[in-house]
MINU-708957 format. One record per residue: x, y, z of N, C-alpha, C in turn; residue in three letters. Coordinates in steps of 0.001 Angstrom, whole numbers, plus 500000, padded with zeros to 6 digits. Example, Ala and Ser with C-alpha at 12.3 -4.5 7.8 and 13.67 -1.06 7.14 Angstrom:
REM residues 2
513190494310507800512300495500507800513200496700507800ALA 512850497750507080513670498940507140512900500030507870SER 
//
This chain:
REM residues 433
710819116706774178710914115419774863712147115413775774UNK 712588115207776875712946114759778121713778113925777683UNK 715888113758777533716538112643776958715960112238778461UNK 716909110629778041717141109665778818718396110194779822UNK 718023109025781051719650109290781871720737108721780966UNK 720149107725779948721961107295779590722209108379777955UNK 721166108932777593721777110053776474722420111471777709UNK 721914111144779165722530112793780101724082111966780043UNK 724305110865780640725411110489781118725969110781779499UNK 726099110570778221726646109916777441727320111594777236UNK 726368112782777088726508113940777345727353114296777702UNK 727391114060779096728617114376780078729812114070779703UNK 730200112870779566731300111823779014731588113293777875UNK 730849113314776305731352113784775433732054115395775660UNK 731425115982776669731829117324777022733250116833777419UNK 733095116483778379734821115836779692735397115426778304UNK 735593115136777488736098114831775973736777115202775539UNK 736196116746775051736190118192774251737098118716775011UNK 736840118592776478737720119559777404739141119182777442UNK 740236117647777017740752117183777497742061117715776051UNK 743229118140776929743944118045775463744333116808774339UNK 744726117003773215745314116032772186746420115693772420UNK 746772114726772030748435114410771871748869114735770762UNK 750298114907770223750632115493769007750619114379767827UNK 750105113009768072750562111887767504749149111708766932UNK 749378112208765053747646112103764152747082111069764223UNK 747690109654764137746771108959763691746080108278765409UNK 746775108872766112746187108154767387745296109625767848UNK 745276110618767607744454111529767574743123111445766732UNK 743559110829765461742452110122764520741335109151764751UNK 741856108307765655741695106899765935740698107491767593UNK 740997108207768075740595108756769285739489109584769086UNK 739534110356768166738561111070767488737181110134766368UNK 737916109171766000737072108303765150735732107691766391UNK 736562107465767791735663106389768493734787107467769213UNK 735238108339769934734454109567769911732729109527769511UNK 733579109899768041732071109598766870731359108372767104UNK 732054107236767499731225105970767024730258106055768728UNK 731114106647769752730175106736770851728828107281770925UNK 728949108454770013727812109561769864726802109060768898UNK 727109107811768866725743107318767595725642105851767834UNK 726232105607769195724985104381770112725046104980771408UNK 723956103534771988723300103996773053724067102564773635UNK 723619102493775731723826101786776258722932100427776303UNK 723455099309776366722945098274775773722087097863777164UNK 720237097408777426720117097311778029719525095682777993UNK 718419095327778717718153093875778930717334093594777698UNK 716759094470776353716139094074775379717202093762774403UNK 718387093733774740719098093350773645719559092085774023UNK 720155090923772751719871089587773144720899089495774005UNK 722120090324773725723753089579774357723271090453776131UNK 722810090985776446722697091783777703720942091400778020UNK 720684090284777839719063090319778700719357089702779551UNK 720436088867780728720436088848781516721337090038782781UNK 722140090779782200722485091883782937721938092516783074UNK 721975093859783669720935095132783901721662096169784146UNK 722492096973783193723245097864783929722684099511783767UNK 721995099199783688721090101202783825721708101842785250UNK 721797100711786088722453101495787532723655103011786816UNK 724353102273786187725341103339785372725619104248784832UNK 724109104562784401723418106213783808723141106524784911UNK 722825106030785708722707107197787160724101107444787815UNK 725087106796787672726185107606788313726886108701787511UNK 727265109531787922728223110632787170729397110413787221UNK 730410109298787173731791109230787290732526109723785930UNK 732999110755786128733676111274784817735331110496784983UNK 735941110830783863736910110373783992738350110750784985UNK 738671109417785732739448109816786720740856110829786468UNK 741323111423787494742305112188787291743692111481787746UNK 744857112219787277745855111622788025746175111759789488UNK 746731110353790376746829110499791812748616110159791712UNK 749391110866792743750865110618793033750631110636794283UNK 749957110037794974750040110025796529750839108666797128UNK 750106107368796131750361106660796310752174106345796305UNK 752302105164797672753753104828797885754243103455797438UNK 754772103115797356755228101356797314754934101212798375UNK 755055101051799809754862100573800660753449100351800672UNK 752348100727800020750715100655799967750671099553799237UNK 751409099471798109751078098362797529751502096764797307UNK 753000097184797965754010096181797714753070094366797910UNK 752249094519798664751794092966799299751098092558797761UNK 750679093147797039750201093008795581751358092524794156UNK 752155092522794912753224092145793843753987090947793668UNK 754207090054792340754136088972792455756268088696792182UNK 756699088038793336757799088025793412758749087277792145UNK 758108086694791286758607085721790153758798087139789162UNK 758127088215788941757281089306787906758731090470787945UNK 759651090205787385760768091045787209760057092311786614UNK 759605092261785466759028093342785343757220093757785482UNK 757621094885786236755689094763786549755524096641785702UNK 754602096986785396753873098142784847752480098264786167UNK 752627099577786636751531099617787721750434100959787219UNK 749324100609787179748929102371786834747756102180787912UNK 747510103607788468746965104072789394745660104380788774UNK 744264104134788988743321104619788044742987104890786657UNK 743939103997786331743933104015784713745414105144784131UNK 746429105255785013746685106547784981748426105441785212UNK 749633105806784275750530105321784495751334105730785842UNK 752002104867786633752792105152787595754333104650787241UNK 754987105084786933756918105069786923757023104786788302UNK 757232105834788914757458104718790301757532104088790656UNK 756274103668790831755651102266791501755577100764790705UNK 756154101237789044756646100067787948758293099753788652UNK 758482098662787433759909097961787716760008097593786297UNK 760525097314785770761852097518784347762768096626784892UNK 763060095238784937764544095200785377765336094168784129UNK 764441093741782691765524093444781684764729094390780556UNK 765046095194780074764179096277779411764516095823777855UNK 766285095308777447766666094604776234766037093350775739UNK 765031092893776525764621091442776048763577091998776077UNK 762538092841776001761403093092775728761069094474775547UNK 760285094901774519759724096495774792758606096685775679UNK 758745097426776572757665097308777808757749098487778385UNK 756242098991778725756335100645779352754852100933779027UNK 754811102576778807753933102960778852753574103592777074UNK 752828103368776785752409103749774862753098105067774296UNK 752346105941775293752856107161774815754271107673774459UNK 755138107088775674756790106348775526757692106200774251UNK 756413105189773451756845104989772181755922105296770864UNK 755246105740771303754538106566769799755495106967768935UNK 756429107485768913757064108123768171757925106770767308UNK 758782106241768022759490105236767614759232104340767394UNK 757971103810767726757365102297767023755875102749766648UNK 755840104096765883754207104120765741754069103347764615UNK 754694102834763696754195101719762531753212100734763278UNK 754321100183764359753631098418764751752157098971765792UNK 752253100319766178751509101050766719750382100878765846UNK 750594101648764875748997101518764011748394101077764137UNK 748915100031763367748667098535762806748116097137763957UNK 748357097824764934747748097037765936746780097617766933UNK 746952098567767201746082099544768296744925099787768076UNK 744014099408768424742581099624768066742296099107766930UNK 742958098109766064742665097187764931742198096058765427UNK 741875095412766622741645094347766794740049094179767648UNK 740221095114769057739008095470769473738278096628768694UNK 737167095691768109736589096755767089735418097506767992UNK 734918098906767698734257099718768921733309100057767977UNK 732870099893766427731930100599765995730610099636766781UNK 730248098949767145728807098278767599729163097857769087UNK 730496098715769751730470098053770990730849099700772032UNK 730198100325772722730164101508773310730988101941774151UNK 731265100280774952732623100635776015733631100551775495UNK 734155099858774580735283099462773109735215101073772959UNK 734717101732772703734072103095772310734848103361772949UNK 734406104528773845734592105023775306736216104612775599UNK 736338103287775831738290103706776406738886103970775240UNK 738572103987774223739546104426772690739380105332772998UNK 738095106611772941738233108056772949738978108503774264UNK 739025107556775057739676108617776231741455107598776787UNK 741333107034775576742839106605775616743802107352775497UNK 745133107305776876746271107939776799746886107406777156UNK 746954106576778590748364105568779017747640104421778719UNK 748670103726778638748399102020777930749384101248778155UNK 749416100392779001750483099114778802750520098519777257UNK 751894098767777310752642098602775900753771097218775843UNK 753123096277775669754224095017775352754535094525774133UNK 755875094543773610756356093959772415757800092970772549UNK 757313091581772205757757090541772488758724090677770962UNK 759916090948771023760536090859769465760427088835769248UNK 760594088744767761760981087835767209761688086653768005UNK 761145085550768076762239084543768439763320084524769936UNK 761983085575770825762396086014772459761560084870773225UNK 761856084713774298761423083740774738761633084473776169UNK 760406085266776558760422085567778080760152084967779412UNK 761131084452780067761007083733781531760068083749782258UNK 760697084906782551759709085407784048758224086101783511UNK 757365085790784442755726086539784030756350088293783993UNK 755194088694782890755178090276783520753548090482783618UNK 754085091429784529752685091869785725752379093049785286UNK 750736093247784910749912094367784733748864094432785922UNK 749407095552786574748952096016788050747973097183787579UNK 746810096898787576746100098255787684745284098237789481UNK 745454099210789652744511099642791506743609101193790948UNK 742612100659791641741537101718791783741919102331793274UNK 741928103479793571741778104133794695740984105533794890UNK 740393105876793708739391107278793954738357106702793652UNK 737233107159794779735718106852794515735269107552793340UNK 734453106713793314732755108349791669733825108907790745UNK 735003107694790184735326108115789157735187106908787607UNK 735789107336786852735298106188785913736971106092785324UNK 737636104703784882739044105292784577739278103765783244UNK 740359104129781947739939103368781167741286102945781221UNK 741546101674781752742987101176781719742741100426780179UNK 744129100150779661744327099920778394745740098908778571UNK 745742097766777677746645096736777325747123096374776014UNK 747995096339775370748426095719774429749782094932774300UNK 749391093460773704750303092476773818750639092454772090UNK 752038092784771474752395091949770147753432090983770229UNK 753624089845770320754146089105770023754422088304768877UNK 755594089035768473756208088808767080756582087044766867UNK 757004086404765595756767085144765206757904084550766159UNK 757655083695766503758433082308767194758287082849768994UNK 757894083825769370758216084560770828757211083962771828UNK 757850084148773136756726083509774046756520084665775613UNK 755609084909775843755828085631777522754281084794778432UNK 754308085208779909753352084809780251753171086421780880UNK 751893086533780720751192087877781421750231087808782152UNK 750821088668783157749389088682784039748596090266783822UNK 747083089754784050747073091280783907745406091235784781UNK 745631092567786331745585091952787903744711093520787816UNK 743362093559788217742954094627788426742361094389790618UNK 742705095377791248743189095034792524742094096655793171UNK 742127096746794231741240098203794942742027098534795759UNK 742507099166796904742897099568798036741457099803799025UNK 740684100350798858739614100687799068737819100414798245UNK 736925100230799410735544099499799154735042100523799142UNK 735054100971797431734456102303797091733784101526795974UNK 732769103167795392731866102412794379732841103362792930UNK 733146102931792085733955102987790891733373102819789644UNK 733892103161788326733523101980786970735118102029786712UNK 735412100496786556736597100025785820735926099917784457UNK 736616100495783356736097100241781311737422099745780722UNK 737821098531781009739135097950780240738773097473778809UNK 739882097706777852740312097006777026741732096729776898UNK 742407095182776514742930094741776097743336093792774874UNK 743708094215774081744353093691772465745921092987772279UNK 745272091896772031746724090934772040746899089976770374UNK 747742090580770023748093089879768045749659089190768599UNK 749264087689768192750292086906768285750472086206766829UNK 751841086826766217752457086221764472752681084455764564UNK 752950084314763954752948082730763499754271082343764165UNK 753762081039765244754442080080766008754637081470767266UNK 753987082050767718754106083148769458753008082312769900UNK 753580082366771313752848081474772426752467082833773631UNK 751692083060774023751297083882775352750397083398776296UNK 750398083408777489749674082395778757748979084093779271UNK 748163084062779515747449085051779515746391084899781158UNK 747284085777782137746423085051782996745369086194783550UNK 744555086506783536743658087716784264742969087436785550UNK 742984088366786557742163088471787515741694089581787759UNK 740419089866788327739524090702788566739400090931789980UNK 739863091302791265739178091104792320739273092957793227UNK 738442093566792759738185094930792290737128095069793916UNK 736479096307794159735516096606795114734470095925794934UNK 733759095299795610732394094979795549731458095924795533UNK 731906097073795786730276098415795055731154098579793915UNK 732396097905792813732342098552791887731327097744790363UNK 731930098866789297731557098249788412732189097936787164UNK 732806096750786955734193096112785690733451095355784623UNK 733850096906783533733451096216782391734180096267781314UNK 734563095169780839736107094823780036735637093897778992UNK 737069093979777800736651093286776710738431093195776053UNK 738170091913775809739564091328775583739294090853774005UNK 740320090948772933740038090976771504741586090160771339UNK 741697088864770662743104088350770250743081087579769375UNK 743883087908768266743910087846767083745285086441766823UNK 745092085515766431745899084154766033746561083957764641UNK 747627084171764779747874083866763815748715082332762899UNK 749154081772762611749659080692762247750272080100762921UNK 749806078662763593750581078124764791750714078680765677UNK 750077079996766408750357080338766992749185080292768540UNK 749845080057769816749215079647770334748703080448771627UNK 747595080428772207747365081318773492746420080984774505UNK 746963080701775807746614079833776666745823080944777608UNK 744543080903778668743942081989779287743106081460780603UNK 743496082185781561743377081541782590742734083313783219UNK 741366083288783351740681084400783867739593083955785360UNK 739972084681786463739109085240787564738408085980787956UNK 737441085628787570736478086665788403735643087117789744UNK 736566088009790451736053087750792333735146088429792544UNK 735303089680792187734715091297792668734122091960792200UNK 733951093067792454732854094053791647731093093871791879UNK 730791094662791938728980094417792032728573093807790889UNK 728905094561789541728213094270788172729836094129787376UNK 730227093176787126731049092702786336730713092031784819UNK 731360092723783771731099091656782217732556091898781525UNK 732784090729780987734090090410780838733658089650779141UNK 734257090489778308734139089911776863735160089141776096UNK 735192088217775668736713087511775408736247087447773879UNK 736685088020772843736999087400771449738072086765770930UNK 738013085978770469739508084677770156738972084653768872UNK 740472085063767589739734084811766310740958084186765837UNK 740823082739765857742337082075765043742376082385763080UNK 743290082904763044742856083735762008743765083338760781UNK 744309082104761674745364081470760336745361079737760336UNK 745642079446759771745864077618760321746452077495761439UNK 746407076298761970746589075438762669746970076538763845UNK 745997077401764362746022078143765819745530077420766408UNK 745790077492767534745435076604768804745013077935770219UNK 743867077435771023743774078458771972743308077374772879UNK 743353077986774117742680076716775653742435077976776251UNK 741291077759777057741010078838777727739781078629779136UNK 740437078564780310739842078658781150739291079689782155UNK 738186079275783345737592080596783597737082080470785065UNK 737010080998785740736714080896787159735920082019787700UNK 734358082030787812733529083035788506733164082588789988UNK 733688083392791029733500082852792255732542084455793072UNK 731422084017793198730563085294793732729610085195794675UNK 729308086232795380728197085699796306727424087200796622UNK 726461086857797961725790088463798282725086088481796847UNK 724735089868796496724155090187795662725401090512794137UNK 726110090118794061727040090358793532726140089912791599UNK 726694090101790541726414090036789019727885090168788305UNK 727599088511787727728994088436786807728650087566785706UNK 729062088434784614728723088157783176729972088002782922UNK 729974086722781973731172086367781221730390086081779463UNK 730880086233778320731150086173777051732306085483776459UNK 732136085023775924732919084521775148733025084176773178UNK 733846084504773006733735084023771303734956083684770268UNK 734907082218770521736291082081769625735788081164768314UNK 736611082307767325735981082284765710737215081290765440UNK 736940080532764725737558079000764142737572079977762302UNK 738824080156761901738512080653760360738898079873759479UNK 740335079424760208740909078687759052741226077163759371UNK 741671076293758546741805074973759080742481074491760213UNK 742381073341760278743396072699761375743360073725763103UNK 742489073764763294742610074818764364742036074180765597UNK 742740074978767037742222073658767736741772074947768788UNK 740654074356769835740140075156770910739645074459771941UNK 739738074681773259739670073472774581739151074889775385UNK 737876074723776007737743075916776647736895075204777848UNK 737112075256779194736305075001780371735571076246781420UNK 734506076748781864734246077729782458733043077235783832UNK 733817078014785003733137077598786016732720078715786972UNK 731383078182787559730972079522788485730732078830789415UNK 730984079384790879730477079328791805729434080512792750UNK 728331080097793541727620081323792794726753080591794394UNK 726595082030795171726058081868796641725784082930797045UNK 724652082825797981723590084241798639722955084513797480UNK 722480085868797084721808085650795897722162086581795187UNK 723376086642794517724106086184793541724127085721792011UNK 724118086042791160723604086077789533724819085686788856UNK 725154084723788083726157084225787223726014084502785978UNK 726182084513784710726139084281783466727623083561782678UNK 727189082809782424728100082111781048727481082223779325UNK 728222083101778752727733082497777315728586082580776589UNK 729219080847775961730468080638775368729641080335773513UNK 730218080854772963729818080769771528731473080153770562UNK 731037079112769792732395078844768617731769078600767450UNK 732404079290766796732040079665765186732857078730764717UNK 732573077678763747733659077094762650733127077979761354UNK 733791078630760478733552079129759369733686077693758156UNK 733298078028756911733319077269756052734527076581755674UNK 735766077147756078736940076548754906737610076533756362UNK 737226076431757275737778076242758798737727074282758873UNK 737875073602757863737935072406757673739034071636759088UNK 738693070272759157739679069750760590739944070181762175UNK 738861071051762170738782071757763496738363070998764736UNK 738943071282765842738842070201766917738160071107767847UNK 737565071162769128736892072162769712736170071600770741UNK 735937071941771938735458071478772975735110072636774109UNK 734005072613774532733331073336775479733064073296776687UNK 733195073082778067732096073033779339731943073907779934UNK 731062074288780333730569074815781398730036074404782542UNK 730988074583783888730032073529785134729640074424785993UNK 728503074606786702728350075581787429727603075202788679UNK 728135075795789936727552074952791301727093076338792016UNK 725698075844792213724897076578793427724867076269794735UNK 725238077614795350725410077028796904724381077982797943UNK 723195078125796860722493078345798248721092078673797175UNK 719947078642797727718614078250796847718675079824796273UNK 718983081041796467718715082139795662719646082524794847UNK 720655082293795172721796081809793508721175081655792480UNK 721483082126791032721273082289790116722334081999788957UNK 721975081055787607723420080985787296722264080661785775UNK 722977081482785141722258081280783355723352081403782383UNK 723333079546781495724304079415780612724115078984779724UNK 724427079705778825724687079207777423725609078995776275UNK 725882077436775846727043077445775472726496077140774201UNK 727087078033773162726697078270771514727885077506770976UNK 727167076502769199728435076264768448727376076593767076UNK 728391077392765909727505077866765245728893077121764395UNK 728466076011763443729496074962762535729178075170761187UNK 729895075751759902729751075787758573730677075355757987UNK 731181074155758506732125073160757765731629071715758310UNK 731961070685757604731489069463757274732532068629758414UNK 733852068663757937734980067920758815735459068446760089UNK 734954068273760533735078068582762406734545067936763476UNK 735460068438765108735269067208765646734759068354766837UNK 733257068216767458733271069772767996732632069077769331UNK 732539069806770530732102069317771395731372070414772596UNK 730507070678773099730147071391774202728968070603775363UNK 729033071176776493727830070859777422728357071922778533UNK 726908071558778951726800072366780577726431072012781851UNK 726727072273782966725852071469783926725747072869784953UNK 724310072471785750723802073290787032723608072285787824UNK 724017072799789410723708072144790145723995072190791597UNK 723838071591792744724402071754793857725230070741794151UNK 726167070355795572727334070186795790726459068326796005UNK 727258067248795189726719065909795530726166065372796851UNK 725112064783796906724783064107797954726079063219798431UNK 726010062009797593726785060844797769728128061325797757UNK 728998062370797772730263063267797837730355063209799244UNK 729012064377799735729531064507801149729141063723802181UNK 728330062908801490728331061427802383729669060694802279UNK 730370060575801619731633059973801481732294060651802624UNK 732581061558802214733650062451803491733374062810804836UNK 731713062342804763731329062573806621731869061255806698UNK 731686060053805839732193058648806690733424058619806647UNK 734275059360806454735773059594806757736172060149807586UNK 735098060536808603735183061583809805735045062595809213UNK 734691063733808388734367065372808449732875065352808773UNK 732772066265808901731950067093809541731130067683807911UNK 729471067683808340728841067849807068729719069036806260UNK 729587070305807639730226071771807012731546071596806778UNK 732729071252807096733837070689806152733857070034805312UNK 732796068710805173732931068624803830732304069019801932UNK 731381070266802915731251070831801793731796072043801326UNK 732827072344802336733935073088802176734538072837801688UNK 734990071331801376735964070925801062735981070717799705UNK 734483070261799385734107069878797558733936071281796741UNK 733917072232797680733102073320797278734795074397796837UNK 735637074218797596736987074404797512737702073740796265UNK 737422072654795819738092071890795198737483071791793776UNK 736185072210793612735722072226792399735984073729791622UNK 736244074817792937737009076037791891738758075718792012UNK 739078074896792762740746074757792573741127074196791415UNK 740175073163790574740958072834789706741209073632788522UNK 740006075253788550741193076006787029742509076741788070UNK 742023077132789279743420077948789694744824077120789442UNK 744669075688789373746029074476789408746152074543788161UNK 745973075074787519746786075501785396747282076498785923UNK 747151077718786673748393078862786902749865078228787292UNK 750923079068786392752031077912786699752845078694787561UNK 752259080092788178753127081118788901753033080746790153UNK 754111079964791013753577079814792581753304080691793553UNK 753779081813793439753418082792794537751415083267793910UNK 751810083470792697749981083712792139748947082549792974UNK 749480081887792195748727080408792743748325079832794326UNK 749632080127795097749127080071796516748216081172796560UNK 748643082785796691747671083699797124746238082951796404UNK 745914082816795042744666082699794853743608081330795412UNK 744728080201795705744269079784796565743355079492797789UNK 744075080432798739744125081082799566742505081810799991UNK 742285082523798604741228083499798430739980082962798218UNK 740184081544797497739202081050796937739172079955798590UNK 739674079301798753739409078997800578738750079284801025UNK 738866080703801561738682082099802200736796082190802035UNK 736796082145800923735228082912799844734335081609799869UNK 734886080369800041733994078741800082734107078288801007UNK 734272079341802606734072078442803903733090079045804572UNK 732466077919804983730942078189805540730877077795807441UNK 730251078410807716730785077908809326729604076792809386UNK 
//
């Protein structure tokens, strides 16, 4: 029998594997080797499975992008317009691939920050114990996949009772075509500590790519982290990422995610408050058009009492263009006093737009106060009748509603230079002549 293209591709991947050296560090050799295995005994998830029947990504077994190599070509001067002037310290990696250079370090005593490998040696305890403990990869393939071919990794450790100012900036840029490259994140923020992070995946070039991110963020009892992500990658590429963060007591984490770019984009968020009285808010912004596909997930597990969750998610969605929302909240049984709230609003701006949402609450406790809805739709009649009798013009003023209904998650970013540029972009992407 004849495999499939995605058992040839999966093939390929495992050889490029075999070929690649070890690091001297066992248990991350272990852990690398464990996911390996868990790759070689699934398959790629296609539209018969429930969480992926509205994506379609088979396109992906037909490309051969093995894993990217390292590039030093790149200068600061290529990238500098990408850098956010508040962001004292930024971490930049080139294709998944760390750059020193092109990073900045400038209070290195108020935070541990760099690249993983850096500190394997000297913090492999908190290493363990957190690295691949949170995004779990046995039933998830791309979770898979950047564990086995994990080597550089943004490495943040917020000590105890730090309280970081300024944002720090996670710069990843794609710049080699027909490759595949697995950038990697980890946030610990130890008890009472606070930082805001950005973490900015960017292109130089309108090439066709696969971005495979994961990021893992464990915040101890009473750590606060503002968590802001953007996506605005090639439009022939393809970004598929999965974010795993673990809550612990009082402890709180705020999320503010964009999604611009990419052809086939899916973006997985797990939120598991995993102690009392965690608190998470989490907003979301899909702005797409052309033929573009953007899947968003979501899942924040309610475990223990007193726990609170505020989550809003919005698409804008034009030419023809495919959206997905599916927000799911679990209250578990002894998750007693839980507060929780859902929307999803989503606006079509042109009849072949496509936008499919579903917002899940799956409740096994009695005392709770839970809330979700959704809406589809196009831009109000009686709106832009208002604003033509104010003097605009039909096409300004549905520029204007159409502008203003994705501005209000960008106005929770509290970074002003972020905030104008994204602005700016979202302007830019909702003006119609």
């Amino acid at each position: 029998m004849t495999e499939s293209p995605h058992a040839d591709y999966l093939a390929g991947l495992l050889r490029s594997w075999s070929e690649k050296p070890t690091r001297p560090l066992s248990w991350l050799n272990e852990l690398r080797a464990e996911a390996i295995d868990r790759v070689s005994k699934q398959a790629f998830p296609t539209k018969r499975d429930e969480e992926w029947r509205f994506t379609d990504i088979s396109t992906l077994t037909h490309l051969p992008y093995l894993p990217s190599r390292p590039e030093t070509s790149l200068q600061l001067q290529d990238i500098d317009h990408l850098f956010l002037p508040e962001a004292k310290n930024r971490l930049v990696f080139v294709d998944g691939h760390f750059h020193q250079q092109l990073s900045s370090l400038k209070n290195p005593d108020e935070l541990i920050i760099g690249n993983l490998p850096d500190f394997s040696a000297s913090h492999s305890s908190i290493l363990e114990s957190h690295l691949g403990q949170h995004a779990a990869f046995d039933h998830n393939i791309f979770t898979a996949l950047n564990t086995a071919f994990l080597r550089d990794s943004a490495l943040l450790i917020i000590p105890k009772n730090t309280t970081v100012a300024d944002p720090v900036h996670l710069l990843f840029i794609a710049i080699q075509p027909e490759v595949t490259s697995y950038p990697r994140c980890l946030l610990i923020g130890e008890m009472g500590s606070s930082v805001t992070l950005v973490e900015e995946y960017a292109t130089l070039a309108q090439s066709a790519y696969i971005t495979n991110s994961v990021t893992e963020i464990a915040l101890a009892a009473n750590a606060h982290a503002n968590h802001v992500r953007i996506q605005r990658e090639s439009k022939q590429a393809f970004h598929l990422a999965n974010c795993s963060v673990a809550l612990d007591h009082a402890s709180r984490y705020q999320s503010t995610s964009l999604s611009l770019g990419s052809q086939i984009s899916r973006y997985n968020l797990d939120i598991r408050l995993a102690e009392e009285a965690a608190e998470c808010s989490v907003d979301g912004l899909t702005l797409i058009s052309n033929r573009q596909l953007a899947d968003t997930h979501t899942c924040i597990d309610h475990v223990k009492p007193n726990g609170t969750s505020h989550q809003q998610h919005k698409c804008i969605v034009d030419g023809a263009a495919h959206a997905v929302f599916n927000g799911k909240i679990i209250v578990r049984p002894h998750a007693q006093r839980t507060n929780s709230s859902q929307s999803s609003r989503n606006l079509l701006l042109s009849k072949t737009a496509q936008i499919d949402t579903k917002p899940q609450l799956e409740i096994f406790a009695d005392d709770v106060k839970c809330a979700h809805g959704a809406t589809v739709g196009q831009l109000d009649p009686e709106e832009i009748f208002y604003l033509k009798s104010r003097g605009l013009s039909e096409v300004a003023a549905r520029n204007l509603l159409t502008y203003a209904f994705g501005a209000e998650i960008i106005s929770r970013i509290s970074i002003p230079s972020l905030k104008q540029q994204l602005e700016q972009i979202v302007l830019n992407q909702t003006q119609s002549n």
